[in-house]
N, C-alpha and C positions, 0 to 999 in steps of 0.2 A: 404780923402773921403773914407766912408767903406761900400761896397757891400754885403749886406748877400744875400744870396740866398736860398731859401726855394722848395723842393716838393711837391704840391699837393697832398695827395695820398686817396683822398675819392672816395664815387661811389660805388656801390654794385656787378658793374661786373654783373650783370643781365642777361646780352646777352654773357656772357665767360662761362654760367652753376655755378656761384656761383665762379669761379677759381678768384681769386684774379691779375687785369691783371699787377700789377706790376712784379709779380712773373713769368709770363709768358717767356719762352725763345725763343732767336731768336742764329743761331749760337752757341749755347751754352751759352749764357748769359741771363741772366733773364732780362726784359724791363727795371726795376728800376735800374741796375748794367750800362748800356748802358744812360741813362736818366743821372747817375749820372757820370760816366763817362766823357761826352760833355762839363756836367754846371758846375763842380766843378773846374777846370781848369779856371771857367769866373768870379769868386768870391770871398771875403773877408773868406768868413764861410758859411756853408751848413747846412738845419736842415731838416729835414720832419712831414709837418703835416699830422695826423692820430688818429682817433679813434681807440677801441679795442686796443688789446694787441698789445706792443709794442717791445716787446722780438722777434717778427717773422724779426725787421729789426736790430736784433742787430750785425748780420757781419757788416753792413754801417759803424758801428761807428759813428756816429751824436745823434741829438738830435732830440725825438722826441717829438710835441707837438701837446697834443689834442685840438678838440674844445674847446673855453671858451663859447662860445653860442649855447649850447647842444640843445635847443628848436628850433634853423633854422637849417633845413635839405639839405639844398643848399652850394653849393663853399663858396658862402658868405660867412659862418661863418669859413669857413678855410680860406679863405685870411684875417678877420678879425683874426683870432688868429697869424696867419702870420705876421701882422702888430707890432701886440700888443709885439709878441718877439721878435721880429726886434727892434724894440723903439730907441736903443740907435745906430742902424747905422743909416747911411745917407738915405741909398736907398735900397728898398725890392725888388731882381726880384722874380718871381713867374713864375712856371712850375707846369703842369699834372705830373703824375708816369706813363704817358702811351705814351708818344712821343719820341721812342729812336731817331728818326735822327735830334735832335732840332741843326740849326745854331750855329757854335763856336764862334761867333760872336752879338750871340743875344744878351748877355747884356750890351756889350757895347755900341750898338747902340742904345736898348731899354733906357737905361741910361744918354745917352748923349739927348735924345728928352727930357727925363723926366726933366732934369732941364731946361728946359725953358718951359714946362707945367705943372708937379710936376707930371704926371703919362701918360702912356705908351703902348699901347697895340699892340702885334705882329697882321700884315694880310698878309696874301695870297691865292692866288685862289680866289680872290672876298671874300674872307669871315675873318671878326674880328675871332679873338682867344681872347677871354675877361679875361679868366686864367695868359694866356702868357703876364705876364707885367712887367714895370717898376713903384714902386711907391716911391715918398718921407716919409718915414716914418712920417710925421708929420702929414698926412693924417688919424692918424687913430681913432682924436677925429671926423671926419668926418665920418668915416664907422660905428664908434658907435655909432653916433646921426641919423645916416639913418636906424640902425636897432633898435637901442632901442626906438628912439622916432619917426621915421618916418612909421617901418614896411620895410621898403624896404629886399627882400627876394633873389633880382637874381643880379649875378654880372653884368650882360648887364644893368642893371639898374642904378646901381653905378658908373660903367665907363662913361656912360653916363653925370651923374648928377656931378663929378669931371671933367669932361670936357676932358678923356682922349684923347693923340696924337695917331693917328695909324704909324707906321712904319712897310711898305712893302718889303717881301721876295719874289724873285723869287720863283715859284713852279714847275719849271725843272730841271731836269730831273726830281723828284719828290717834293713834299711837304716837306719842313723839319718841318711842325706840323702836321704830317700826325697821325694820333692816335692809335690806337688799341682796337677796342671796341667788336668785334665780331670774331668769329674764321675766316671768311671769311678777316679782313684786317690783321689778323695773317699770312694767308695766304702771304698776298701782302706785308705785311714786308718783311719776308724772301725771296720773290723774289726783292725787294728793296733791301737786303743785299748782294746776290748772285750777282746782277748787279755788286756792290761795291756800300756802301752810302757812 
C-alpha cells in the first residue's frame, strides 16, 4: 500500500499583508519546514501543490505541482490536481502549508477510516477540516465530473457528495489544526510553541 502525501500551499495570505504564510517563522523555522517536518515522517512521498513560481520552495526538495484547473479559484482545484498526481498510489492525504502542529499520527488514522469509506476528513473543536484528509486515489474521475460537468467549486461540497468519514482529535492542550492566517494566530503559535507543542 503507498501513501503520498501532498501540501496544500494556496491562498493569497490576504490577512498576513501579502507575506506568503508558508514562509512565516515560528522558533526559527518557517511554518512550511515545521508542516513538512510532522507529515513527511507519515508517508510514502511528499509533493506540494502551488501556483506561481516554484523556485521560492526549492530548498524542500519535492515536487511541485500547479493547478490543472486554472479557472476554479478555490482548494478544489488543488486537491483535484493533488489527486490527479497521486494516481498511481493507493491513498492521497492532504494538508494546509499553514498548520505547523498537525498530529504524527494523522495519516495513519486518516487512512485506515479511508479504506472502509474511500475518504477522510480530520475534526476537532466541533469543527470539519475539509483540506485535512484521506483519499483513495480512484476518486479522482469523481472530482473531475463535479467540477467539470457538475460546477461544484468548494471542497465542503465534495466531501460531502463522496460521503467523507470524519475522524476526531482531541484539541487540548491546543488544536493540532490550529492554522495561521492572521498575525494575531502567529502570535498564539509561538506561545503554543514556547509552552512545547
Amino acid at each position: 500500500m503507498k501513501i503520498v502525501g501532498a501540501i496544500i500551499a494556496g491562498g493569497q495570505s490576504s490577512r498576513m499583508g501579502g507575506t506568503e504564510k508558508a514562509f512565516l517563522k515560528l522558533s526559527g523555522k518557517t511554518i512550511m519546514d515545521l508542516v513538512v517536518g510532522r507529515f513527511d515522517q507519515q508517508v510514502d512521498g511528499l509533493f506540494i501543490n502551488s501556483n506561481g513560481d516554484p523556485r521560492r520552495f526549492s530548498e524542500i526538495g519535492v515536487d511541485i505541482v500547479p493547478d490543472h484547473f486554472t479557472r476554479v479559484t478555490t482548494p478544489l482545484a488543488g486537491l483535484h490536481a493533488c489527486l490527479r498526481h497521486a494516481k498511481d498510489a493507493d491513498y492521497l492525504v492532504t494538508v494546509p502549508s499553514d498548520t505547523p502542529f498537525l498530529p504524527i499520527d494523522l495519516a495513519a488514522r486518516l487512512v485506515g477510516k479511508a479504506k472502509e469509506s474511500r475518504a477522510a476528513i480530520a475534526h476537532s473543536a466541533g469543527q470539519d477540516h475539509y483540506i485535512i484528509g484521506a483519499w483513495t486515489t480512484d476518486l479522482l474521475t469523481d472530482i473531475e465530473d463535479a467540477i467539470q460537468r457538475d460546477g461544484l467549486l468548494r471542497v465542503k461540497d465534495w466531501v460531502q457528495r463522496v460521503s467523507a468519514a470524519t475522524v476526531t482529535w482531541p484539541h487540548m492542550p491546543h488544536d493540532p489544526f490550529f492554522n495561521v492566517n492572521t498575525p494575531e494566530d502567529l502570535k498564539m503559535a509561538a506561545r503554543i510553541v514556547s509552552a512545547g507543542s
